[in-house]
N, C-alpha and C positions, 0 to 999 in steps of 0.2 A: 457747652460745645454747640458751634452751628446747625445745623438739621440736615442732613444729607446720609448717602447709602453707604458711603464706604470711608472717610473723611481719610485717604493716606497720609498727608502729614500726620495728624494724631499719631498710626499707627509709628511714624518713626521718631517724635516726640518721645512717646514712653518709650519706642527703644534704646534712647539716648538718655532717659531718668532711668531709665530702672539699672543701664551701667554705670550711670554716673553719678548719680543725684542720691544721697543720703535719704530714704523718706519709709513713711508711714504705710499706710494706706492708700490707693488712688481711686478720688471721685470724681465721675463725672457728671459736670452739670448739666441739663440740656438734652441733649442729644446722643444718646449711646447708641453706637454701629454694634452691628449684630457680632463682629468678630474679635470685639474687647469681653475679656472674661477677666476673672480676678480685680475685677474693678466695684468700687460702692458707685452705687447712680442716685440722683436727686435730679429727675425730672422739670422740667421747668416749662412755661406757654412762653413761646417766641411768636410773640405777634404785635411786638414796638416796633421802633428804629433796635439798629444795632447799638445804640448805645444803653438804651432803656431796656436790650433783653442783657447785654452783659453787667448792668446792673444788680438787676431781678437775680442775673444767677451767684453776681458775688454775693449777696442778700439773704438768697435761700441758706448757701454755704453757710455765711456768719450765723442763721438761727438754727440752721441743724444740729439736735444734740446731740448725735455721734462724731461731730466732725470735731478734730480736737481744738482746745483753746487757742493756738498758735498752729497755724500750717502756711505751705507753698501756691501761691496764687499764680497761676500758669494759664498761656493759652494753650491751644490746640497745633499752635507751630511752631514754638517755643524747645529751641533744642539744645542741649545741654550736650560740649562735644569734646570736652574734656572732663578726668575724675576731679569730684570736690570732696575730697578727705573731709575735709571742717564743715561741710555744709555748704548752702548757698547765702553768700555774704547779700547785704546790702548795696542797692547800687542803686545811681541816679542819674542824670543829663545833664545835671547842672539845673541856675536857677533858672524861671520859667521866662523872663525876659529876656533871657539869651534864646531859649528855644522858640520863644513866640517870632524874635527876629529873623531866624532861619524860616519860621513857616509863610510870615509876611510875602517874603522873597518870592516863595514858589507855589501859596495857596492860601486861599480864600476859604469861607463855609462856616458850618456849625463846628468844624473839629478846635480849630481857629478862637472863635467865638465862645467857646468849652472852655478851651483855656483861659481867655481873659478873664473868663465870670470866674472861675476857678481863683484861678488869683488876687484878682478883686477882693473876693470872697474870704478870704485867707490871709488877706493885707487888714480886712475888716476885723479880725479878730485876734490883730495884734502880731503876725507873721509876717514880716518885713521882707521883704526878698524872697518868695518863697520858693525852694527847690522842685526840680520836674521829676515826678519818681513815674514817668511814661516811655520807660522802655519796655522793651519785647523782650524779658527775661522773667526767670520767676521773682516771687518778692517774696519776703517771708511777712505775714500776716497775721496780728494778732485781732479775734473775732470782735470783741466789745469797741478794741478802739477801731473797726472797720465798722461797723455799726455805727459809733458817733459823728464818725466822717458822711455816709450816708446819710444820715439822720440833718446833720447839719447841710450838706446840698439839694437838698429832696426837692429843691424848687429849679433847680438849674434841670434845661434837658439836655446837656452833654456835660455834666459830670465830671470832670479828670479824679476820678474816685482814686487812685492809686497818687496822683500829687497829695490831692485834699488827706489821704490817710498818713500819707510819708509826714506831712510836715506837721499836723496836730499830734502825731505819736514822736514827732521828736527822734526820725530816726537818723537823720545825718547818714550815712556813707559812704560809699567810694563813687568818683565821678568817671562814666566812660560816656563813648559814642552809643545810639543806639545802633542793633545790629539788623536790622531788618534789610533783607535781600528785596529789593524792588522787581527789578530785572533778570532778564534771560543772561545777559553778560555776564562773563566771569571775572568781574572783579567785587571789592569792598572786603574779602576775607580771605584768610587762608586757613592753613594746614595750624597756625599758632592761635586762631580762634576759639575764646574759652566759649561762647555763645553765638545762637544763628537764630533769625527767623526768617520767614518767606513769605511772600503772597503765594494764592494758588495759583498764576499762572507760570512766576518762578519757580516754584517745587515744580511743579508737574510739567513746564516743559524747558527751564533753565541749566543753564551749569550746576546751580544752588542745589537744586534737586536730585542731581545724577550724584554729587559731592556728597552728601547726606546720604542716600539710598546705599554707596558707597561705605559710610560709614559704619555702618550698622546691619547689617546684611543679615545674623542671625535674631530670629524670632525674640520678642520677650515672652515671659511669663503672662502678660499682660493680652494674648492673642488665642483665638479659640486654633487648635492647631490646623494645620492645610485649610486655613481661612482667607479667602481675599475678598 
């Protein structure tokens, strides 16, 4: 989790797992605000880029031995806004040359440039077309084959660790859009949205954000009580 005092997304994160989402235990990596309780923490130094501390934190995860051998790999804005009876299934964007050509279009950089190495990378070992598992949902995550994906990019410094993991674990899927809310506007979702996520300035000063706060209005378990 990012470094800050109060992170609300989080907060309405688990409160959309903990009605929705079938789970375990919840750890946070990184960064724990004083008003999450019932939570396992595994501390981490954020002092890379953002790609090299969410690394570090899927990392620590994979070697800690309480975390169990398979778990839910989630951000901190990641919201689950309908019940998933069966669990959370497998998803993905499709292969990474269809998504590399949507980014072409509208952005340049190291996110970009992640990807291609990624793929390259993945084409090198024999994965022909290889699927984008970089949406803003959780994933389910098995620890050892997260490890060998890491293990095997450790040279790249933007990592698509969640492509590289999907496609050497052989996970196939179901293919959506990603859901990520960029903007204050009120479009890209509705009321029939299995999944949502936000930037911070759409949570906190969007339609996205009133939508979700909306959603979920009572406490979880997950909250120290009259905490904000």
């Amino acid at each position: 989790m990012r470094e800050g005092a109060v992170n609300e997304a989080l907060r309405y994160a688990l409160r959309s797992w903990a009605a929705h989402l079938p789970h375990g235990r919840v750890w946070l990596v990184g960064h724990r605000p004083r008003w999450a309780v019932g939570v396992e923490h595994i501390p981490t130094v954020q002092a890379g880029t953002k790609y090299k501390n969410t690394t570090a934190a899927v990392e620590a995860a994979c070697q800690h031995p309480e975390v169990s051998q398979t778990f839910l790999l989630a951000n901190d804005d990641m919201f689950v806004m309908h019940p998933l009876p069966d669990g959370m299934p497998v998803l993905h964007r499709g292969t990474v040359r269809t998504v590399e050509t949507y980014y072409v279009a509208r952005a340049s950089g190291a996110y970009l440039r992640g990807m291609r190495e990624t793929r390259d990378l993945l084409e090198q070992h024999a994965i022909t077309n290889p699927l984008s598992y970089e949406l803003h949902v959780p994933m389910p995550v098995d620890k050892l084959g997260m490890l060998a994906a890491l293990d095997l990019g450790w040279h790249l410094d933007v990592l698509h660790k969640r492509t590289a993991y999907g496609n050497l674990a052989g996970l196939g899927g179901e293919e959506i859009r990603d859901v990520k809310i960029l903007h204050r506007a009120p479009q890209g979702y509705g009321p029939a949205s299995p999944f949502l996520s936000t930037m911070p300035d759409s949570f906190g000063m969007g339609h996205i954000g009133q939508f979700i706060r909306r959603a979920f209005p009572t406490p979880s378990p997950y909250e120290r009580p009259g905490s904000r």
